[in-house]
PDB file of N, CA, C, O and CB in Angstrom:
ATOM      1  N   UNK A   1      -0.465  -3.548  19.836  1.00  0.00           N
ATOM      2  CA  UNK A   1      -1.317  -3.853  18.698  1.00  0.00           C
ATOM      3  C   UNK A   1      -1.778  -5.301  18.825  1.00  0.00           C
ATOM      4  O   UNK A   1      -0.979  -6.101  19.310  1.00  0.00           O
ATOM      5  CB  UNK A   1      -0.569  -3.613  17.347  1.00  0.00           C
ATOM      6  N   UNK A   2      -3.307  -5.836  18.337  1.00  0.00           N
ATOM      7  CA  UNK A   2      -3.459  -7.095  18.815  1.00  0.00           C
ATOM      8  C   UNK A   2      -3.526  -7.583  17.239  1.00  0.00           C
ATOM      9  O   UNK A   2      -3.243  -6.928  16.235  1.00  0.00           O
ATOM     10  CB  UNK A   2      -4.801  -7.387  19.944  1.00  0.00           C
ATOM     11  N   UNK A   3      -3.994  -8.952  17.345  1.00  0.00           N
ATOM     12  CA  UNK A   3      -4.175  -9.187  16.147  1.00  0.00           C
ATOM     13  C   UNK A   3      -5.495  -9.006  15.627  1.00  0.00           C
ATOM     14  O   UNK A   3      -5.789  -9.540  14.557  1.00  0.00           O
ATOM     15  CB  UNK A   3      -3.762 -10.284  15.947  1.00  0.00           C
ATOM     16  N   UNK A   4      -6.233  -8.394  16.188  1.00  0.00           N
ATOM     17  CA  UNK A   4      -7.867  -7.614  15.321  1.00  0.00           C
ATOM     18  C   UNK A   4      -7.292  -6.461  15.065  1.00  0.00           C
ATOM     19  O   UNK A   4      -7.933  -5.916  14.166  1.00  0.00           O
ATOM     20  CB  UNK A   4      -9.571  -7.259  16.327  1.00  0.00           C
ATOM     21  N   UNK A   5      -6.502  -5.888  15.366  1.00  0.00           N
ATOM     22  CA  UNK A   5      -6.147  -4.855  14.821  1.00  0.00           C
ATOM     23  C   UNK A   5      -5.406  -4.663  13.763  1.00  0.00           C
ATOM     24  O   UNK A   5      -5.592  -3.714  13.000  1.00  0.00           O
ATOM     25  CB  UNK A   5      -5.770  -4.357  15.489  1.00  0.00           C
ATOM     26  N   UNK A   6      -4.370  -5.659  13.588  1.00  0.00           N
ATOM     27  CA  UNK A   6      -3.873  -5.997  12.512  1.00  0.00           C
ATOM     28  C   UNK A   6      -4.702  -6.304  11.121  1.00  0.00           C
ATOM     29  O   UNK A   6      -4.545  -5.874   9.979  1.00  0.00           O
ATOM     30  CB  UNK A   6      -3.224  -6.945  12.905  1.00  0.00           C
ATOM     31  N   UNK A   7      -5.568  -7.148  11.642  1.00  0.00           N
ATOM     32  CA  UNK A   7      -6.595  -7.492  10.335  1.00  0.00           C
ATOM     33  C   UNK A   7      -7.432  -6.386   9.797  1.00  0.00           C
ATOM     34  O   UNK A   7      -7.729  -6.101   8.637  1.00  0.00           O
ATOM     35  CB  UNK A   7      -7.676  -8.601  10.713  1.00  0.00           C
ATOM     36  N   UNK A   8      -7.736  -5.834  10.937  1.00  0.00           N
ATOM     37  CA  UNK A   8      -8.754  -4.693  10.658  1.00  0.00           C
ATOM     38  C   UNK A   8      -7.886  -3.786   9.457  1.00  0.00           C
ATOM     39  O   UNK A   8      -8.339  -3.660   8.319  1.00  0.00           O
ATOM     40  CB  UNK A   8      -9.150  -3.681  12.265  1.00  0.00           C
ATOM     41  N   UNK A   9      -6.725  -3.251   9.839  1.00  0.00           N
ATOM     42  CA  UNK A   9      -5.722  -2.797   9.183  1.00  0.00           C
ATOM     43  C   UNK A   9      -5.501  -3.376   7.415  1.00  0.00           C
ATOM     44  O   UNK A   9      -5.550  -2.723   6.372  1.00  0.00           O
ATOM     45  CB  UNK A   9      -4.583  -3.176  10.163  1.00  0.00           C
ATOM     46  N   UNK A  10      -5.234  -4.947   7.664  1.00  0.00           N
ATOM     47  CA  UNK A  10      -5.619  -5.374   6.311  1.00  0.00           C
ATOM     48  C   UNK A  10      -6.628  -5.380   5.566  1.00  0.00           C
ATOM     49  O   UNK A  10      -6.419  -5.639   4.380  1.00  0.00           O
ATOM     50  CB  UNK A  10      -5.473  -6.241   6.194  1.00  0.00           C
ATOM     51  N   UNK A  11      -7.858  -5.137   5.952  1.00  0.00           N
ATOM     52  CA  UNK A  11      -9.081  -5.322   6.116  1.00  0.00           C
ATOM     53  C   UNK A  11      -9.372  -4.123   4.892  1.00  0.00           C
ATOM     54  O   UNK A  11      -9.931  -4.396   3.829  1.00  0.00           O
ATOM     55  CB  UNK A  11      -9.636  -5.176   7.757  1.00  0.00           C
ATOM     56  N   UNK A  12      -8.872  -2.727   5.267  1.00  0.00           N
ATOM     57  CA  UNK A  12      -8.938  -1.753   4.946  1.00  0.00           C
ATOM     58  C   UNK A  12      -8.135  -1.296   3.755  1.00  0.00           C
ATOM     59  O   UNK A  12      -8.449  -0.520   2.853  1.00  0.00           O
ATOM     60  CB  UNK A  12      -8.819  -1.250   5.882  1.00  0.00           C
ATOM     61  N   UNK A  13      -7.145  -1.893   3.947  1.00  0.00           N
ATOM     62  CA  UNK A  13      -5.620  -1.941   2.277  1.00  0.00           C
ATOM     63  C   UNK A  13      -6.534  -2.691   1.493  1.00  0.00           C
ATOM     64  O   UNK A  13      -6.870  -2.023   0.515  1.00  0.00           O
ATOM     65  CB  UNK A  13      -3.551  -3.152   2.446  1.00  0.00           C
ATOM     66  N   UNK A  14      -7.112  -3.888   1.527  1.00  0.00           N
ATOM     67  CA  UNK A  14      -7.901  -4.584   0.648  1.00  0.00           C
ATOM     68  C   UNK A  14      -8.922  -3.737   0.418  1.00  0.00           C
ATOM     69  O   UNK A  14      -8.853  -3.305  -0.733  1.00  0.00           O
ATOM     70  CB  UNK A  14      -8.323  -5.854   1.076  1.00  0.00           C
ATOM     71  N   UNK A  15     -10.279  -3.113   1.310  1.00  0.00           N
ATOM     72  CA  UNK A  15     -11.383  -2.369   0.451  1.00  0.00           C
ATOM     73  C   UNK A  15     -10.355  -1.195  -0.082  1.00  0.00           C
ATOM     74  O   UNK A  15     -10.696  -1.013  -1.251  1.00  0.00           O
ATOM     75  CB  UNK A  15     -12.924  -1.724   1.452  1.00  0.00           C
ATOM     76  N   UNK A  16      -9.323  -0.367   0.206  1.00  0.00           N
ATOM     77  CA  UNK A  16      -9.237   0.392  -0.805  1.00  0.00           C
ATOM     78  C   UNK A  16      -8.553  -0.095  -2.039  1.00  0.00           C
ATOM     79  O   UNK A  16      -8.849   0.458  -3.099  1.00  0.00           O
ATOM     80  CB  UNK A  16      -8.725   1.428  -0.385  1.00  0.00           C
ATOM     81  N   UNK A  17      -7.649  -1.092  -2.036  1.00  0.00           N
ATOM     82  CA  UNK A  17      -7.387  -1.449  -3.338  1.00  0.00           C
ATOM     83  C   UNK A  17      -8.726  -1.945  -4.540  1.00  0.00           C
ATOM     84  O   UNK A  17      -8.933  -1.788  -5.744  1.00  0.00           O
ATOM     85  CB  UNK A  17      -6.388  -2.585  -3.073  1.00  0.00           C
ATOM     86  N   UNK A  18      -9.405  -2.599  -3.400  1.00  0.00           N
ATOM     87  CA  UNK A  18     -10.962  -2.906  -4.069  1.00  0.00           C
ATOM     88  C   UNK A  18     -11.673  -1.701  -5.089  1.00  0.00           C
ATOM     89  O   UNK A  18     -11.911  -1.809  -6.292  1.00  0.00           O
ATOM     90  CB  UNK A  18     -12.114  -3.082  -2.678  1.00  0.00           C
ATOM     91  N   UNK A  19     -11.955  -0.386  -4.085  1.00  0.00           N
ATOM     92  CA  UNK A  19     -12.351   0.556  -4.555  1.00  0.00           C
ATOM     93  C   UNK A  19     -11.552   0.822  -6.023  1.00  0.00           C
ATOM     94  O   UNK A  19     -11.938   0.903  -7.190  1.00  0.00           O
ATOM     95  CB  UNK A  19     -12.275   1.506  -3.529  1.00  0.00           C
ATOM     96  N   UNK A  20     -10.505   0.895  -5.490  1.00  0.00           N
ATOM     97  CA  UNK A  20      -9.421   2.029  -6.735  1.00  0.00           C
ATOM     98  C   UNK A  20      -9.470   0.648  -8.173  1.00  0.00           C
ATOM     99  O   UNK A  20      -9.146   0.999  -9.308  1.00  0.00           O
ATOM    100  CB  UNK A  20      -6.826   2.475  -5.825  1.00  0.00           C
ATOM    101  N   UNK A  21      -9.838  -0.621  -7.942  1.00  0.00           N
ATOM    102  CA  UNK A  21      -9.536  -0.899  -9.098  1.00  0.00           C
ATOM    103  C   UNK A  21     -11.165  -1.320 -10.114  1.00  0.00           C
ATOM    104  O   UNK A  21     -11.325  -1.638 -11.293  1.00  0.00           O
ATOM    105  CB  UNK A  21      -8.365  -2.105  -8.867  1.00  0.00           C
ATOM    106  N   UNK A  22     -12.387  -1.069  -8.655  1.00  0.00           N
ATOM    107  CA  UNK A  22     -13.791  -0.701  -9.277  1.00  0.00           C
ATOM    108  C   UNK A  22     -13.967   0.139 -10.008  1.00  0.00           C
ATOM    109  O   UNK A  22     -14.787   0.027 -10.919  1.00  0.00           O
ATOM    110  CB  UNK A  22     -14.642  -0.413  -8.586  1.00  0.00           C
ATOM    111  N   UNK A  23     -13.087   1.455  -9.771  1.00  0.00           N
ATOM    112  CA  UNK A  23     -13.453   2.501 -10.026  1.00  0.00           C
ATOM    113  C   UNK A  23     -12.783   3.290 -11.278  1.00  0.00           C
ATOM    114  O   UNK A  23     -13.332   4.136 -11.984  1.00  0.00           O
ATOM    115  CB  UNK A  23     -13.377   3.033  -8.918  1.00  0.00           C
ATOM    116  N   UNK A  24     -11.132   2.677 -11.394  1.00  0.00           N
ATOM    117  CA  UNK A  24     -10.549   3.145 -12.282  1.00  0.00           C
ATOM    118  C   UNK A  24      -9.396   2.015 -12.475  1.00  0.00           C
ATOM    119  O   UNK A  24      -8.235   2.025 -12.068  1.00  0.00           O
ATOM    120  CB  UNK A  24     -10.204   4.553 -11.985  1.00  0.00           C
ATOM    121  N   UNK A  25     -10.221   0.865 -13.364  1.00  0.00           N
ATOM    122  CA  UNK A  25      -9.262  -0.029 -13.661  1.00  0.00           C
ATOM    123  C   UNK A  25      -8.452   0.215 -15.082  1.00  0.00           C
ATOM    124  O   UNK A  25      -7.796  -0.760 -15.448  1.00  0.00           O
ATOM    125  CB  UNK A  25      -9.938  -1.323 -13.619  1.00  0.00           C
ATOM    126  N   UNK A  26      -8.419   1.136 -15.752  1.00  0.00           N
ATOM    127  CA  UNK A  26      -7.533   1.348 -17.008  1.00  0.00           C
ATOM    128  C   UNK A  26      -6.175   1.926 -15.913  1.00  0.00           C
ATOM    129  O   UNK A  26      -5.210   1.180 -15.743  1.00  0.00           O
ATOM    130  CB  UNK A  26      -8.323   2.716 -18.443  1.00  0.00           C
ATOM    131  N   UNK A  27      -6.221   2.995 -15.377  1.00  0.00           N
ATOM    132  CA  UNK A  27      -5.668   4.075 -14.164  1.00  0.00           C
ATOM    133  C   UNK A  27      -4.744   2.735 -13.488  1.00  0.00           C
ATOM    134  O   UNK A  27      -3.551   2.828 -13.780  1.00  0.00           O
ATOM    135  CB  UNK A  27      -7.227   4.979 -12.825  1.00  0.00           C
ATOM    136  N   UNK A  28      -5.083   1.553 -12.667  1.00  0.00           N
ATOM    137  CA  UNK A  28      -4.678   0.557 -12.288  1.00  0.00           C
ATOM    138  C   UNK A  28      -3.926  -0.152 -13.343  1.00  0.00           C
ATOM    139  O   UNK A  28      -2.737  -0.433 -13.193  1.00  0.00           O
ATOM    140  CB  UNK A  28      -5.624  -0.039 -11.772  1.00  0.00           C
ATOM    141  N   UNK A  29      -4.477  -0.396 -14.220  1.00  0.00           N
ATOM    142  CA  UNK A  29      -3.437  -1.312 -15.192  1.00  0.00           C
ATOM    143  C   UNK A  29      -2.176  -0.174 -15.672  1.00  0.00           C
ATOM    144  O   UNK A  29      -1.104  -0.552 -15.200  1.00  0.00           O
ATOM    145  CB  UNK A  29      -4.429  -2.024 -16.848  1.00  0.00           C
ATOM    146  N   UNK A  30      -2.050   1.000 -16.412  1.00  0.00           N
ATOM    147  CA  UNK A  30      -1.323   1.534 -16.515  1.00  0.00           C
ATOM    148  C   UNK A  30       0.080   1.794 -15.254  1.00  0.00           C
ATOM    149  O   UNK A  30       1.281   1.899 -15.502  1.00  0.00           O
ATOM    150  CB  UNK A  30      -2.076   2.313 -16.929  1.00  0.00           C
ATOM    151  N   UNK A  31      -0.671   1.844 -13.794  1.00  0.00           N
ATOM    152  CA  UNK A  31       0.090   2.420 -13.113  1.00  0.00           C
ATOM    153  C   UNK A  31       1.119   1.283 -13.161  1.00  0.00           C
ATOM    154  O   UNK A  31       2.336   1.452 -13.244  1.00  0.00           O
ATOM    155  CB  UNK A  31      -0.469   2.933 -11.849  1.00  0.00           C
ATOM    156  N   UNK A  32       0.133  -0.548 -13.065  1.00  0.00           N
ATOM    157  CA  UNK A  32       0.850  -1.401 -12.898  1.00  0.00           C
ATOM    158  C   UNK A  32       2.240  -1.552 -13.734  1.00  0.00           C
ATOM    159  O   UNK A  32       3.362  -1.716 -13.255  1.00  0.00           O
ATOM    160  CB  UNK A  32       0.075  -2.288 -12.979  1.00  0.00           C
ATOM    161  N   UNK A  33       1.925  -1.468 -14.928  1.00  0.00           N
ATOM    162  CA  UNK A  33       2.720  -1.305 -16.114  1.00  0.00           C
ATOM    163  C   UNK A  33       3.870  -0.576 -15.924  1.00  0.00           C
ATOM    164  O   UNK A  33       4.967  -0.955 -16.337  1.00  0.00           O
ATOM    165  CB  UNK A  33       2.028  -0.724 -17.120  1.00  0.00           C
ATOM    166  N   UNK A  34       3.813  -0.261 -15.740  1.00  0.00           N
ATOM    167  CA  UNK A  34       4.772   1.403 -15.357  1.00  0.00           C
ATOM    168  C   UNK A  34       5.421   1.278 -13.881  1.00  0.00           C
ATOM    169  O   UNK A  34       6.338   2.001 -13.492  1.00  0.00           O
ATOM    170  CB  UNK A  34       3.505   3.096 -15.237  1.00  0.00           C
ATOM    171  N   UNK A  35       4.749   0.145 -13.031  1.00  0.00           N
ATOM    172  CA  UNK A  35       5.592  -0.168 -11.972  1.00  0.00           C
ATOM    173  C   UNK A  35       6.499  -1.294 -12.564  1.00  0.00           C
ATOM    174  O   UNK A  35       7.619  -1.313 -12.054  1.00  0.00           O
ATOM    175  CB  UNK A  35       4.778  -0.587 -10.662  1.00  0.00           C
ATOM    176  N   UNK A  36       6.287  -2.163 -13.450  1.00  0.00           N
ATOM    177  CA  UNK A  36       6.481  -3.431 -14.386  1.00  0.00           C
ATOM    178  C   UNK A  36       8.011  -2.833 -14.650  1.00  0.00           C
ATOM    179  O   UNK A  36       9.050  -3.138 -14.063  1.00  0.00           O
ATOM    180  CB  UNK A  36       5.243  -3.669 -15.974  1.00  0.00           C
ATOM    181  N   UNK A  37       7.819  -1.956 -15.642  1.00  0.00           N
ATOM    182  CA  UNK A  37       9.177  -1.020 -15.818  1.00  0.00           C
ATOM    183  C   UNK A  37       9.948   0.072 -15.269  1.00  0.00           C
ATOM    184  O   UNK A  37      10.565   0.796 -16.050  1.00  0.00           O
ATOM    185  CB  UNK A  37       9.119  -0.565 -16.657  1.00  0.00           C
ATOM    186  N   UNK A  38       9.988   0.260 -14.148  1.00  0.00           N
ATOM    187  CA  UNK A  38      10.394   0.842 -13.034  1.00  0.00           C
ATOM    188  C   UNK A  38      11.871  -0.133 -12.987  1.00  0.00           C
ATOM    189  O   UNK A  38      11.815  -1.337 -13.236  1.00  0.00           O
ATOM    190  CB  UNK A  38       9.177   0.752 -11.695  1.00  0.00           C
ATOM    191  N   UNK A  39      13.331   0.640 -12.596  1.00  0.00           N
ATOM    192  CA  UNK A  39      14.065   0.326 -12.591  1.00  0.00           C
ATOM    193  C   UNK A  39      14.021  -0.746 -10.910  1.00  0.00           C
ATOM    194  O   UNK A  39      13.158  -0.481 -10.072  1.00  0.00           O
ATOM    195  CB  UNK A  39      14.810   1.447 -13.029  1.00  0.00           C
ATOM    196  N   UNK A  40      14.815  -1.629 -10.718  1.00  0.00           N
ATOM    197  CA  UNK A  40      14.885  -2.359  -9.107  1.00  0.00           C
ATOM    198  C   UNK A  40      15.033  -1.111  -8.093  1.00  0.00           C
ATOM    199  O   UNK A  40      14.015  -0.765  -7.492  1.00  0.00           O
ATOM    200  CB  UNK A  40      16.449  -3.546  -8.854  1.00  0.00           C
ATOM    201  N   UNK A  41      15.953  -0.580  -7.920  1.00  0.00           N
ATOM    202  CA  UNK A  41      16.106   0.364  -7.349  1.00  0.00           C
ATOM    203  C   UNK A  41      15.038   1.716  -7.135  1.00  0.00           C
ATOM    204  O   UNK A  41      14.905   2.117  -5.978  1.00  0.00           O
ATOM    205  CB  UNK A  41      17.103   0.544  -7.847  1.00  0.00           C
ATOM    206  N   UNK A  42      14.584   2.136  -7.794  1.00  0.00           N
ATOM    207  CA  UNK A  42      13.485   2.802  -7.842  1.00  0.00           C
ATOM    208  C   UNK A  42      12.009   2.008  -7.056  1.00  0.00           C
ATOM    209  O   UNK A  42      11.340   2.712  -6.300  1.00  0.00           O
ATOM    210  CB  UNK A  42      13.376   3.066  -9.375  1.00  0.00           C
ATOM    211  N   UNK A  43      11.644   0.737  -7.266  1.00  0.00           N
ATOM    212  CA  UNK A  43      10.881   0.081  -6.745  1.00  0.00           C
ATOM    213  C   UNK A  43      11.396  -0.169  -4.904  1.00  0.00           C
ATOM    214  O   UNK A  43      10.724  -0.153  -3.873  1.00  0.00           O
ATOM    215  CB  UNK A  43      10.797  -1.132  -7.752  1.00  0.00           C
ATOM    216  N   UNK A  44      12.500  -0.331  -5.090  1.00  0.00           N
ATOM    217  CA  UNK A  44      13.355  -0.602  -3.517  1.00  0.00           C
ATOM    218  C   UNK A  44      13.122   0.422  -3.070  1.00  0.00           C
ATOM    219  O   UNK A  44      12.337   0.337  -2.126  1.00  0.00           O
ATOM    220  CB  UNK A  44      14.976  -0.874  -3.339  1.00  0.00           C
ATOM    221  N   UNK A  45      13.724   2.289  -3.507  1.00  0.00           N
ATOM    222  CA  UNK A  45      13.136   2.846  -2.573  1.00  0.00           C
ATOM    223  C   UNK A  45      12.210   3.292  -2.269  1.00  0.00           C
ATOM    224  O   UNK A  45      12.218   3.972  -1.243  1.00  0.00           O
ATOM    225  CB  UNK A  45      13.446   3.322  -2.355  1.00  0.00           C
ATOM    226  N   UNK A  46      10.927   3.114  -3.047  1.00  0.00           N
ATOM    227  CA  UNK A  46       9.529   3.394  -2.833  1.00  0.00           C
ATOM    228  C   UNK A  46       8.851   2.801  -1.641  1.00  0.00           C
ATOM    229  O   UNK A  46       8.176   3.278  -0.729  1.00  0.00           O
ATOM    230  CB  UNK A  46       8.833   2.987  -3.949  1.00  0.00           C
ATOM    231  N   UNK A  47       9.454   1.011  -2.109  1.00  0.00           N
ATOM    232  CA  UNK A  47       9.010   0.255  -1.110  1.00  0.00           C
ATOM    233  C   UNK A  47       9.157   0.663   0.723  1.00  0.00           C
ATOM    234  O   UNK A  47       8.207   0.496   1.488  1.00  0.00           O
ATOM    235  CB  UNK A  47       9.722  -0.955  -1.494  1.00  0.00           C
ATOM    236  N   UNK A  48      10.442   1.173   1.152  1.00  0.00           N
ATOM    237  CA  UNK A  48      11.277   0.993   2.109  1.00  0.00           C
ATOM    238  C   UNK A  48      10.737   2.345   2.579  1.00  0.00           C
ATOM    239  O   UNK A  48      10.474   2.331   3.781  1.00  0.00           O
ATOM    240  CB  UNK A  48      12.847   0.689   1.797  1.00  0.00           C
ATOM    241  N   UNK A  49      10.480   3.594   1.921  1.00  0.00           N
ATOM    242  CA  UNK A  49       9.379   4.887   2.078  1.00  0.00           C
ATOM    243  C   UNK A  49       8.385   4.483   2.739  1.00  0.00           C
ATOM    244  O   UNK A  49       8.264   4.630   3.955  1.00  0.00           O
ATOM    245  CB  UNK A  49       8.757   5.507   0.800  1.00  0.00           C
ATOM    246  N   UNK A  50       7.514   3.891   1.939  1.00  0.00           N
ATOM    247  CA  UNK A  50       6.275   3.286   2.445  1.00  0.00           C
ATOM    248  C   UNK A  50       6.192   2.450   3.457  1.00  0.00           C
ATOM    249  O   UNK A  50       5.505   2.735   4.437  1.00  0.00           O
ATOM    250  CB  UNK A  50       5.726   2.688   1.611  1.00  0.00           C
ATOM    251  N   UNK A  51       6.773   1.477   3.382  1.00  0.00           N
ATOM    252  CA  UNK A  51       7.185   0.777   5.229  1.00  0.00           C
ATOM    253  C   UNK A  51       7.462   1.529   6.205  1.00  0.00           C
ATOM    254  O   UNK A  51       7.182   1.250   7.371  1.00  0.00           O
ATOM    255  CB  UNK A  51       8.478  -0.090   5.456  1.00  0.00           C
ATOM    256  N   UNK A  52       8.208   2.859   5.726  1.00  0.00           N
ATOM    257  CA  UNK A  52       8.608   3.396   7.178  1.00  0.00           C
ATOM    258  C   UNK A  52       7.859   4.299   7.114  1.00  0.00           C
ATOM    259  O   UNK A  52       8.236   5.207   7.855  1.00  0.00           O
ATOM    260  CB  UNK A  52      10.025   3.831   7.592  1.00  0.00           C
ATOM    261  N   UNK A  53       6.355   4.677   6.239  1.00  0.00           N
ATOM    262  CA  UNK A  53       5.642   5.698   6.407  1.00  0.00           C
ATOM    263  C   UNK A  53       4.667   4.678   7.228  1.00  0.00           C
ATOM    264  O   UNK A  53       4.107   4.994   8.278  1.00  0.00           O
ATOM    265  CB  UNK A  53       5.176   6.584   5.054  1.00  0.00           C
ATOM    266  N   UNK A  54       4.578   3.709   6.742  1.00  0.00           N
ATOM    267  CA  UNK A  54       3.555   2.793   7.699  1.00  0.00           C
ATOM    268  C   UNK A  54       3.700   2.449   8.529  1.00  0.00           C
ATOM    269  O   UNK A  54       2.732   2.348   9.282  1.00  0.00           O
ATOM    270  CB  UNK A  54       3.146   1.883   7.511  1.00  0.00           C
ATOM    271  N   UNK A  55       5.387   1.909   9.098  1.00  0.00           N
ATOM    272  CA  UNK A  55       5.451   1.742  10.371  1.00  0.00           C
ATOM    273  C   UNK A  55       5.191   3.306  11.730  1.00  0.00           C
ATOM    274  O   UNK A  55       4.745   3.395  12.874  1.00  0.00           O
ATOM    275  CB  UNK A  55       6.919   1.045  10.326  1.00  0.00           C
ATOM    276  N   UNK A  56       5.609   3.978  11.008  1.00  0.00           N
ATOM    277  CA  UNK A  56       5.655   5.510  11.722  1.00  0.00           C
ATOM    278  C   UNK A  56       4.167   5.627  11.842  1.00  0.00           C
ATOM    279  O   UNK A  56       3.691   5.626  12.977  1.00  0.00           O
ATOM    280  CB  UNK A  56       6.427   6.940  10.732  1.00  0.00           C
ATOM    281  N   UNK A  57       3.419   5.722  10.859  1.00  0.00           N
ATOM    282  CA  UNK A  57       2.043   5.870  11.188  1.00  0.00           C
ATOM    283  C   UNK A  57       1.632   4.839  12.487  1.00  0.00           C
ATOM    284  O   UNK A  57       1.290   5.327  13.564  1.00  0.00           O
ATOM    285  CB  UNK A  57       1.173   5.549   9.811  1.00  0.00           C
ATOM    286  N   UNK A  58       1.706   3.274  12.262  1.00  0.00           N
ATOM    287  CA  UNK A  58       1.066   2.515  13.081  1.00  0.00           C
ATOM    288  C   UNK A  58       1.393   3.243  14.647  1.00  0.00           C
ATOM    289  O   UNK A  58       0.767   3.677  15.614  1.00  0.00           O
ATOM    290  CB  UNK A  58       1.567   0.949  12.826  1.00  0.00           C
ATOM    291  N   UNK A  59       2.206   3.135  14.382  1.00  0.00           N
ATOM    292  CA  UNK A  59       3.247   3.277  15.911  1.00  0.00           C
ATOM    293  C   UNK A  59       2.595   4.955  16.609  1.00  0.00           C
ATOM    294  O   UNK A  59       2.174   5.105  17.756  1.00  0.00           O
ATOM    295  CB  UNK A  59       5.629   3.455  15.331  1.00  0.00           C
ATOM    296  N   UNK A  60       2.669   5.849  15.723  1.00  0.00           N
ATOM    297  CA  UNK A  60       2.242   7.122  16.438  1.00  0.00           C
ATOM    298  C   UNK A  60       0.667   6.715  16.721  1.00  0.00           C
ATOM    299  O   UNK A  60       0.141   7.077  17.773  1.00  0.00           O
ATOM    300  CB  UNK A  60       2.471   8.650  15.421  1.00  0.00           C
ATOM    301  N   UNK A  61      -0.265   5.739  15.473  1.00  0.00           N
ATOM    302  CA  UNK A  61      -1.351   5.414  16.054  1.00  0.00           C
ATOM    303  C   UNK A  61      -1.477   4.886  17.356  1.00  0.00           C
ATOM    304  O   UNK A  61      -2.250   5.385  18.174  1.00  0.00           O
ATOM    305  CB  UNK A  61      -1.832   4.733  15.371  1.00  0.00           C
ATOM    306  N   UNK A  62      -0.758   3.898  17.601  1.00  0.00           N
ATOM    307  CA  UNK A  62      -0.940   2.779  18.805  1.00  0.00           C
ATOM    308  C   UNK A  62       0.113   3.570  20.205  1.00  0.00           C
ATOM    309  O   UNK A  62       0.359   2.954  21.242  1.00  0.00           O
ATOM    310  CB  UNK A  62      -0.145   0.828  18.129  1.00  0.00           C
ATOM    311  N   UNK A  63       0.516   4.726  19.983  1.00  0.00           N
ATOM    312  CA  UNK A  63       1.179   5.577  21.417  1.00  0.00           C
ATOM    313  C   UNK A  63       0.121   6.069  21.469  1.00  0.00           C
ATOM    314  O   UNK A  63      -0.140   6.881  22.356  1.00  0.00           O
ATOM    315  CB  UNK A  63       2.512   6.699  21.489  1.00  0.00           C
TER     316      UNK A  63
END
């Protein structure tokens, strides 16, 4: 992986967060809220899901 690829990658998390909060910013504030009160643990394993759904993705991308 180089580092244009990396960015490109960020590049893309940013327009879709862009989109989703053009498009349905009540939808965004609520979810936030509701992540706000989300127990630690619950946030921990969401987080640690998603890293290893992203690292798994990158990685099967870049084989």
């Amino acid at each position: 992986m180089t580092l244009a690829g990396l960015l490109q990658g960020v590049a893309v998390v940013l327009a879709l967060e862009g989109i989703a909060y053009a498009l349905a910013p009540g939808l965004m504030r609520r979810g936030l809220a509701a992540m706000a009160a989300a127990p630690e643990d619950a946030l921990r394993i969401a987080g640690l899901v998603a890293a290893t759904l992203g690292i798994g993705l990158a990685w099967m991308l870049a084989a």
